[in-house]
N, C-alpha and C positions, 0 to 999 in steps of 0.2 A: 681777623684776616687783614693781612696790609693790602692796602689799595693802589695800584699804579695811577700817576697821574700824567694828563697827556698835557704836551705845548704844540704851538705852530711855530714849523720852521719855514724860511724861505726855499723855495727849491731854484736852483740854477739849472736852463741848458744851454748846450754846445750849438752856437748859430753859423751860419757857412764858412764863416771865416775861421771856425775852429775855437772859437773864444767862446767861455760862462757867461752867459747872462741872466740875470734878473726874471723869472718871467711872474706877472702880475697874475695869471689867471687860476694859480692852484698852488694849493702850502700842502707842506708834507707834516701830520700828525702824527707825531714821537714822544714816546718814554722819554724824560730828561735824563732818569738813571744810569740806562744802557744803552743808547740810542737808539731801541728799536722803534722802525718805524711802523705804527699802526695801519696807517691808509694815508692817501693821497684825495685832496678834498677841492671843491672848490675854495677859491678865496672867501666864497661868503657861509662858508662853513662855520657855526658855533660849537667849541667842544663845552659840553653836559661833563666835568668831573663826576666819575663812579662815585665820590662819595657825597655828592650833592643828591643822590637817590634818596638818603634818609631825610633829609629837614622836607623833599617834597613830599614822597609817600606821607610822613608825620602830619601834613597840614591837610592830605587830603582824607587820609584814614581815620586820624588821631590816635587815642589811646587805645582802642579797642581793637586793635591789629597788633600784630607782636609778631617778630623777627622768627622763623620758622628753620631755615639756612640760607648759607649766599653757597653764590658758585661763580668762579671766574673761569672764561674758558677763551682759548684762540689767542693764547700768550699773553692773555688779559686785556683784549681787545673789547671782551663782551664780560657782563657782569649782571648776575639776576639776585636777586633776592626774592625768597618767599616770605609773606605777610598772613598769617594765619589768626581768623577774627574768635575772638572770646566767644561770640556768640553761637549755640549749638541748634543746627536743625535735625530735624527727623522726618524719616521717611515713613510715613505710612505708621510711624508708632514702633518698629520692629531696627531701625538702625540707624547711625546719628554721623553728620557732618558738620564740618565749619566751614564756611566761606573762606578763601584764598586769594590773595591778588600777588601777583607776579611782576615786579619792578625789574624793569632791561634798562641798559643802557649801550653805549658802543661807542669806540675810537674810530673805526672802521668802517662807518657809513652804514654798516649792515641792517643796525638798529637805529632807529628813532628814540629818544626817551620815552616807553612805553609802560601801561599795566594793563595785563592780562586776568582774567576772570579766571578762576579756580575752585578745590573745594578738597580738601581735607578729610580722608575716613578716618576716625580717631579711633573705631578697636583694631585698626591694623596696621596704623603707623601709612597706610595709602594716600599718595597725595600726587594731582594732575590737575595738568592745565586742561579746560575744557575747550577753549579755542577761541578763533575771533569771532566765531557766528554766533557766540555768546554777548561778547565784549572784549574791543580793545581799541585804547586810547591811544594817539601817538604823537608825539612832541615831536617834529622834525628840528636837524640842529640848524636851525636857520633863524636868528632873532631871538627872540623872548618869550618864555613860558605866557600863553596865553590865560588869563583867569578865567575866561569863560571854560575854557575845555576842564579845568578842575569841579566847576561848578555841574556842567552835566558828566562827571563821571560820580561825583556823587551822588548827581539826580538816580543813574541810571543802574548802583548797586541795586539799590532796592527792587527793583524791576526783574534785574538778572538772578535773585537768589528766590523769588517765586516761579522765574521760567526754570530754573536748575530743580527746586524741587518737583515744579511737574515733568520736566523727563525724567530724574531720578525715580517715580511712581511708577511710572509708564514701564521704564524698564524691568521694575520689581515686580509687575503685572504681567508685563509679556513673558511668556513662557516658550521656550524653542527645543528642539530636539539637542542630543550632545552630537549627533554626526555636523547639525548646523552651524553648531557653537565652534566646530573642528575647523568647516569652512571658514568662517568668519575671522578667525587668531591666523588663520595660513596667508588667509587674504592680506590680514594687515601687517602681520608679524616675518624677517626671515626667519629662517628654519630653526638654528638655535632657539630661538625666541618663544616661536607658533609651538617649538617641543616644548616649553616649560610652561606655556599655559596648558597645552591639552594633558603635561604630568597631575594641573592640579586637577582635573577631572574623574581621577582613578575612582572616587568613590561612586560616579555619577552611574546611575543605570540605565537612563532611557532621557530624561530631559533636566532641563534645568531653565533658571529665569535670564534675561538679560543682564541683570542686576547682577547675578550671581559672575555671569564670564566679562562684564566689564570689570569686577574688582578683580578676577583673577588676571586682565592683562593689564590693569594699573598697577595690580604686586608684583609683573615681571618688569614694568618701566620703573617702577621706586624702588625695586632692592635687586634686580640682578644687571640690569644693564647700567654700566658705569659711566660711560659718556653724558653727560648733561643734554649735550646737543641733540644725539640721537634717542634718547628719553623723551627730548622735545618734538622733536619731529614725528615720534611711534604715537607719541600723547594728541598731536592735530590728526594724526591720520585715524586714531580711535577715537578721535569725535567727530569728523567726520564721516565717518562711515555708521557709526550708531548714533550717536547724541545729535543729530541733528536729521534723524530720520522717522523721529516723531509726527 
């Protein structure tokens, strides 16, 4: 995937007299290629090159992370990459994950240089962010990558992949009705959506686990909704509403 990269331009405005001036308070952040411009920043704005994602993620992950997919989106304003860990958990004995971390970055203020806590279903190709009230670290572009914030993100994997597995139980545990499960995908889901989760229900006769309807609304945000962004947002809104109501 080629990478856009961003520069700071000056921006000039028009003062009473009708004349360009100089103003010191704010550069405009542009593509050099095509001149778009990304965002409009302060002057003490630091741009994070997208492809300086990989030597940080590399120092704080290491070897045992591996490149999952990238995604660029908003004209290539924002750029994420998935990091999916060698290492496999299990739930309960019966069904197996990998840890995830989610590398952002942004031209556009939107983002901080950030990584997100995830996790990987590996017999289904399912793979979601779990949100910030798991974990997430965030580099504002202001100055210099601080080392302490890389030292407690990796205090604080380890922490995060024993709370993932006990929700993940919890939810293979809890058992709800299919009219509840109905509620719950309409709640979070619109309609196209809330209909492809409750399609995969067809077998369902009377109840099922939570386990079971969160990986059915994680298989409508990893293979049929195509937007990155709104994958993302459907991904906080289902964990919010169940993974954090343990």
């Amino acid at each position: 995937m080629e990478l856009p990269v961003a520069e700071k331009r000056r921006i000039y405005i028009r003062d009473n007299n009708g004349n360009y001036v100089d103003t010191d308070k704010y550069i405009a952040v542009v593509n050099p290629v095509n001149d778009y411009i990304f965002g409009i920043m302060s002057n003490r704005y630091s741009i994070f090159q997208h492809k300086d994602i990989f030597p940080i993620a590399h120092n704080i992950l290491g070897d045992n992370f591996k490149i999952r997919k990238q995604y660029l989106t908003r004209n290539g304003a924002r750029f994420y990459v998935e990091y999916v860990s060698d290492e496999v958990l299990s739930i309960d004995g019966v069904d197996n994950f990998s840890p995830m971390i989610i590398a952002m970055n942004s031209y556009d203020g939107s983002l901080g240089l950030s990584f997100d806590y995830g996790y990987y279903r590996i017999v289904c190709d399912n793979g979601a962010r779990i949100g910030e009230k798991i974990l997430q670290i965030c580099v504002k572009h202001i100055g210099e990558i601080n080392s302490r914030i890389t030292e407690n993100f990796i205090a604080t994997i380890e922490i995060s992949k024993k709370r993932l597995l006990d929700i993940f139980s919890y939810l293979y545990a809890n058992i709800i009705t299919k009219d509840e499960a109905i509620f719950i995908a309409e709640k979070i889901f619109p309609k196209k959506y809330a209909r492809a989760v409750v399609e995969q229900m067809s077998d369902v006769k009377d109840k099922l686990s939570m386990w079971a309807l969160y990986n059915m609304m994680t298989y409508v945000t990893t293979h049929i909704v195509k937007s990155y962004e709104t994958r993302r947002l459907l991904e906080l809104k289902i964990a919010k509403e169940i993974l954090v109501k343990k």
